[in-house]
N, C-alpha and C positions, 0 to 999 in steps of 0.2 A: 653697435650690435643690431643684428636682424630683427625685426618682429616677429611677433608668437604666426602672425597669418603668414606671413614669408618663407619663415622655416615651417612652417606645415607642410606646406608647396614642394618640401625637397627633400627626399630621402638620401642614406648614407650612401655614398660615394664607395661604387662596389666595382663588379666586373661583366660582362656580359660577352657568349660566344654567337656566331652566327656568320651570315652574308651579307655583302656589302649591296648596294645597289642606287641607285637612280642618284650619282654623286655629281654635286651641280661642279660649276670654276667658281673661284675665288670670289667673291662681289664686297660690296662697299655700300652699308647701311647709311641712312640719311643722314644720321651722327657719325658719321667718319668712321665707323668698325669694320672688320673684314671677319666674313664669315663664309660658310660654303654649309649647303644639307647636302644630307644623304639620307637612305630607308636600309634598316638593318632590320634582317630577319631572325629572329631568338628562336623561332621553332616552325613546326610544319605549317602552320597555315598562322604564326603569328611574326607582325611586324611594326617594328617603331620608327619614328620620324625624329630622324636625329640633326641638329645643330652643332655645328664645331666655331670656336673662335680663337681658333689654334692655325692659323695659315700654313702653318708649316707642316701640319698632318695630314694637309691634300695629297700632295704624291704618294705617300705612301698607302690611303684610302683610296686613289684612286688606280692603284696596282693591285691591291686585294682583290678590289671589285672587275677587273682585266683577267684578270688569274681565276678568276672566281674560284677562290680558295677561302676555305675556313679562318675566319677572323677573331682572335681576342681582344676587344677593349678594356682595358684597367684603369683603374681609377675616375669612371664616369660618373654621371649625375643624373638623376632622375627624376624628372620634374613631373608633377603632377600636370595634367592639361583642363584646365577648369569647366570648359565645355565638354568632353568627353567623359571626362574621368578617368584616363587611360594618362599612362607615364609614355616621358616622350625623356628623348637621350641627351643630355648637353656635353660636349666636347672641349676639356680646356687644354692651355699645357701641359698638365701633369697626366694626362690622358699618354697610357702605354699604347702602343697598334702591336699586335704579334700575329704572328703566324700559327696554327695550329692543325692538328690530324685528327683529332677526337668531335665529330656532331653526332647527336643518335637522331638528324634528320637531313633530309634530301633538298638540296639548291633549288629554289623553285621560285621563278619571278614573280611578285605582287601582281597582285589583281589589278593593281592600278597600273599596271603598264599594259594591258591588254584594251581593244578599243570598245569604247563603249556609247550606245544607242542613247538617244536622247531621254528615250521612254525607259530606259533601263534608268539612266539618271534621276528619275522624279520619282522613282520607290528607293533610292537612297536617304540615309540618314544627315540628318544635319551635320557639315563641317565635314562632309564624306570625301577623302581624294579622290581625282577623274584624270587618270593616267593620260587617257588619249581616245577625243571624241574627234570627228569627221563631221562636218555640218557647214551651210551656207547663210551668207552674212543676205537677210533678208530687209531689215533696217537698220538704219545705224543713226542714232539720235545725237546731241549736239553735244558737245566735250563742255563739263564744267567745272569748278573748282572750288575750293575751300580752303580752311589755313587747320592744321593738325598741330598738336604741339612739335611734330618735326617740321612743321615749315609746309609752303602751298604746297596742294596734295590736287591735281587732276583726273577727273575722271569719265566714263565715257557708255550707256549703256546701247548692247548691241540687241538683236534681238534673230536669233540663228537657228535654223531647221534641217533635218534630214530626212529622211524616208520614213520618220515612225513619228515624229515629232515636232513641238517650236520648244523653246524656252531665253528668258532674257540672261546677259553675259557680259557685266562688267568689265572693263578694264581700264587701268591705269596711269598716269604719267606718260611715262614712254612712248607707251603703246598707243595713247590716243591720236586720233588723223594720222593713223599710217594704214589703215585698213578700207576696202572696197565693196560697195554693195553689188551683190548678186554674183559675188565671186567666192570658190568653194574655198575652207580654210581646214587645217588638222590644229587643233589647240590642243597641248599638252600642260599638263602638273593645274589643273585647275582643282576649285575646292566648292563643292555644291551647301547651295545655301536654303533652308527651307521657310524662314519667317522675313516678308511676309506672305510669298508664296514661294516656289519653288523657282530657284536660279542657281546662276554660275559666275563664280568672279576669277578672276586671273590671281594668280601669287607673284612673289619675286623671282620662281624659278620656272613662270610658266614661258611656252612658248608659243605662237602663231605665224607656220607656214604655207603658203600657195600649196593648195592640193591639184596633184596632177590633171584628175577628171572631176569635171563639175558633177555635182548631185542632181540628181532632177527628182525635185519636190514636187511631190502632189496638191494640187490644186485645194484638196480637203484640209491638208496641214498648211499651205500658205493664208488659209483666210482665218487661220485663228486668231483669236483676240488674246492681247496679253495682259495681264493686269501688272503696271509700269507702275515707280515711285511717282508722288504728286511731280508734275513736272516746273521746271523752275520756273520761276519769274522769267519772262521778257524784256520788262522795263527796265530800264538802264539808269545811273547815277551820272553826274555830273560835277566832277571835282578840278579847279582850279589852283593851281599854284608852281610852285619850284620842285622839281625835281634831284633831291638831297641826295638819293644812292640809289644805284643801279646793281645788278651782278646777270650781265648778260654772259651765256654759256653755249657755247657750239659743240656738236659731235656728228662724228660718220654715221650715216645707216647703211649697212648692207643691203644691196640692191637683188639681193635673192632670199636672205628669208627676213629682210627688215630690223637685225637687233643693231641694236645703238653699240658703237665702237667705245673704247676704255679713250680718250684723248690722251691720258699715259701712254700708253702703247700703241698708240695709231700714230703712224707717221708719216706726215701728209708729203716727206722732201723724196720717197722711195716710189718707182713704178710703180709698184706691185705689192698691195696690202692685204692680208689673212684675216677673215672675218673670226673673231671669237667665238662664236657659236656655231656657225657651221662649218667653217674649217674651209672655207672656199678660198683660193687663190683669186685676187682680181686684180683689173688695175684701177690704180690709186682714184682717179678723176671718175671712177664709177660709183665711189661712195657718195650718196646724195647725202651733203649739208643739213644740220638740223638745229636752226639758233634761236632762242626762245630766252626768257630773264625773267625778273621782278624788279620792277620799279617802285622805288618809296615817294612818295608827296607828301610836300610840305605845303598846308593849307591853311586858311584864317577860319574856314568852317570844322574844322576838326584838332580837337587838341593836340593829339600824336601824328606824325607821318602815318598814313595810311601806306600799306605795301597790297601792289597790285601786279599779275601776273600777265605777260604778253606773249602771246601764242609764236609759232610761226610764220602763220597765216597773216595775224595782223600785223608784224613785226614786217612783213616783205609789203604788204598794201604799204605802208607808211614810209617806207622807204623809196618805192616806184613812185609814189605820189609825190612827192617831194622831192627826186634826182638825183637821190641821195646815192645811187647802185655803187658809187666809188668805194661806200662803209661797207667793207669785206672783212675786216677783222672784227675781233669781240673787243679789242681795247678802242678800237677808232669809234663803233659804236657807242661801246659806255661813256666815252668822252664825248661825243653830240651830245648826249640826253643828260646829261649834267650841265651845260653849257645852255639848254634851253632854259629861258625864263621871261614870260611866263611861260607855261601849257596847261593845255586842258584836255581833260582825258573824261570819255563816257565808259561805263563798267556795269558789269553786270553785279546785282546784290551777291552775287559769289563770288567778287572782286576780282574777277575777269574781265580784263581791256579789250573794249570794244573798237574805239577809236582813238585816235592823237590828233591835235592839232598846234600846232603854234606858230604866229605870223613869225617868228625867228627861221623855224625850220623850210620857210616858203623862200624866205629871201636869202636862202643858203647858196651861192653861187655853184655850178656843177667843180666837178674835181678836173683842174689842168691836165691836159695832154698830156702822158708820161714820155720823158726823155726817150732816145733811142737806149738800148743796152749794151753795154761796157764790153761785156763776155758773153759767152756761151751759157754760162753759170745763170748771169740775171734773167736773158733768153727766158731759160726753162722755168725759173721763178716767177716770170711773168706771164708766162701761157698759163701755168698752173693756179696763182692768182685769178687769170681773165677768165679759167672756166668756175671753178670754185664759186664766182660770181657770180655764172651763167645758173648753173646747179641750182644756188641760192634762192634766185629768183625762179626756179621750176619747183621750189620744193613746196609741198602740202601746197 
C-alpha cells in the first residue's frame, strides 16, 4: 500500500479537455521504461506537462496534435510537482484519447515554443521551460561524471551568449563532446535554473542544432564573468588490477543535427539511414560512430570493484596507441579488456578514465591481413567495416 506522502502527491484519476502539443518519439529511461511527453493545453493561457508510459498512445497523441484538434483525455493522473506546486498529467494504459468539438478556448501554442532572449531568461522563475533560445557556445568546460542511483551520469557545463546576454548551460550524457566553441547553436525544451545563480540545463527531450547564421556578440557581453560550480579536482587516482566486467556500447550520430541513433533501429547492413530526430535521409557511412562503456576493477586497495567510465576520446587514444584499430566491434572490444590482467588505470575523483595502460595490451600483436572476399556480399561488408573504423578513429 502507498504512503500517506505518496498518495498526497496524486489526485483522483479524472478527465481533462484541451490541445496537444510539443509531443516528443518514444524514448527509453535509464531503467529500461518507455515513455514520450507532451504539453496539453486545459485552457486560454494555461498548460500542463504531461508524461505517458503508454507506448501505444503516441500515434494517436501524435495525430491530435497534426490535426490540432480538440482532445479528451480519460482516466489521467495528476500529480502534484513539488517544486512548483502546479499538477503535471501522467498517462497510463487505461488513459482514453477521444476526439472532441466542445473548447470555450482558442488553440494557441505555449510561450515556450516561441524564441526567447537570454536576458528574458534570467527574470524567469525557477524550473521555468525555455522553448527555443538562439545563442553562441562561447566556453565549453570539461565533461565530468558521477554514479546516480541510475547508473554513471555525464555531464558538461557550457557557457553561451547572444545579443542581450551570457549565461551557463548544462548538458548531459549524450550530448557531451559533440558540441563546438564559437559556433552559433538553437537549443530547444530546455528548463532554467535559478539557485545558485541563474542557468540552463538540457532535459531528455531537449534539443541542440547548428544555427544557420552565427550571432555576433558584443564585446560588452563576451567579457562577462560567470559565476561556475566549484570546479572539479584535476588530480587523478591511480587504480591497479583486473578488470572483472566491462559493457562497452556504440551508436550513430547524425551528422546534421548530432542526435544519437536507436541501435534497434539503425541498420548499419542498408545505404541509406533516417535519422530519428530530424527525419533526414543519409547514407549509412555518414553516421559518425560513438563507443564509450564502464569498466569494473578488481583491486587489492578497494574492497568492491570500483566501476569506472571511459569516454570516447579516451577509448580511441588507447586504442591507436596500442594498434589495436582492428577492435571495430563492441563484442571484440569487451573481450580485449576482460582478457587484460594486470591494468592500470588513472581517474578522475569523479571516476572518469583518464588513462589505460597494460604491458599485455602493448605486446598485442596488430590484426592479420584479412583474406581476399569470397563474394560481392563480404566486398560490401568489408568496406563498410574498413570505413566504420576510419569514422571511429575521427570521432570526438
Amino acid at each position: 500500500m502507498a504512503s500517506a506522502a505518496k498518495q498526497a502527491r496524486y489526485d483522483n484519476e479524472e478527465s481533462c479537455t484541451g490541445f496537444i502539443f510539443e509531443t516528443t518519439e518514444v524514448k527509453l529511461s535509464k531503467i529500461n521504461t518507455k515513455y514520450f511527453n507532451f504539453v496539453f493545453q486545459i485552457g486560454a493561457e494555461e498548460y500542463l506537462d504531461c508524461v505517458a508510459f503508454s507506448p501505444s498512445h503516441h500515434a494517436n497523441i501524435m495525430q491530435c496534435q497534426e490535426q490540432e484538434s480538440p482532445t479528451t483525455l480519460i482516466n489521467i493522473r495528476k500529480i502534484t510537482n513539488q517544486y512548483t506546486n502546479k499538477f503535471n498529467l501522467q498517462i497510463t494504459h487505461k488513459t482514453l484519447v477521444q476526439y472532441t468539438s466542445k473548447v470555450n478556448f482558442i488553440r494557441k501554442s505555449p510561450t515556450t515554443l516561441q524564441p526567447t532572449t537570454i536576458q528574458q531568461v534570467k527574470h524567469l522563475s525557477d524550473r521555468q521551460k525555455i522553448g527555443k533560445i538562439t545563442a553562441t557556445i562561447t566556453t565549453i568546460h570539461p565533461t565530468t561524471t558521477g554514479n546516480t542511483y541510475r547508473g554513471p551520469t555525464a555531464q558538461q557545463t557550457l557557457e553561451i551568449a547572444d545579443t542581450t546576454d551570457k549565461i551557463t548551460c548544462t548538458i548531459w550524457d549524450t550530448q557531451t563532446d559533440t558540441l563546438h566553441q564559437d559556433t552559433t547553436y538553437t537549443f530547444t525544451n530546455l528548463t532554467h535554473r535559478t539557485f545558485p545563480c541563474s542557468s540552463l540545463t538540457t532535459t531528455a527531450s531537449s534539443t541542440i542544432t547548428p544555427h544557420d547564421e552565427a550571432l555576433i556578440i558584443p564585446p560588452s557581453i563576451l567579457a562577462l564573468s560567470l559565476a561556475l560550480d566549484p570546479a572539479p579536482s584535476t588530480s587523478t587516482c591511480t587504480v591497479t588490477g583486473e578488470i572483472t566486467g566491462a559493457q562497452i556500447t556504440n551508436k550513430r550520430k547524425c551528422a546534421l543535427c548530432t542526435h544519437l541513433q536507436n541501435p534497434d533501429t539503425f541498420n548499419v547492413n542498408t545505404k541509406i539511414n533516417t535519422c530519428t530526430k530530424c527525419h533526414m535521409a543519409q547514407k549509412t557511412l555518414k553516421f559518425t560512430n560513438v563507443t564509450s562503456g564502464i569498466l569494473a576493477i578488481d583491486s587489492p586497495t578497494h574492497v568492491h570493484p570500483i566501476r569506472l567510465t571511459i569516454t570516447t576520446a579516451i577509448l580511441n587514444t588507447y586504442l591507436n596507441t596500442n594498434h589495436l584499430d582492428h577492435l571495430t566491434t563492441t563484442t571484440a572490444i569487451t573481450e580485449h579488456f576482460l582478457d587484460l590482467d594486470p591494468v592500470t588505470i588513472e581517474h578522475t575523483p569523479s571516476l572518469l578514465i583518464t588513462s589505460i595502460s597494460s604491458p599485455q595490451a602493448a605486446k598485442t600483436p596488430p590484426a592479420p591481413p584479412s583474406s581476399p572476399p569470397s563474394s560481392p556480399a563480404m566486398e560490401d561488408t568489408d568496406d563498410e567495416l574498413c570505413q566504420a573504423s576510419l569514422d571511429f578513429k575521427k570521432d570526438v
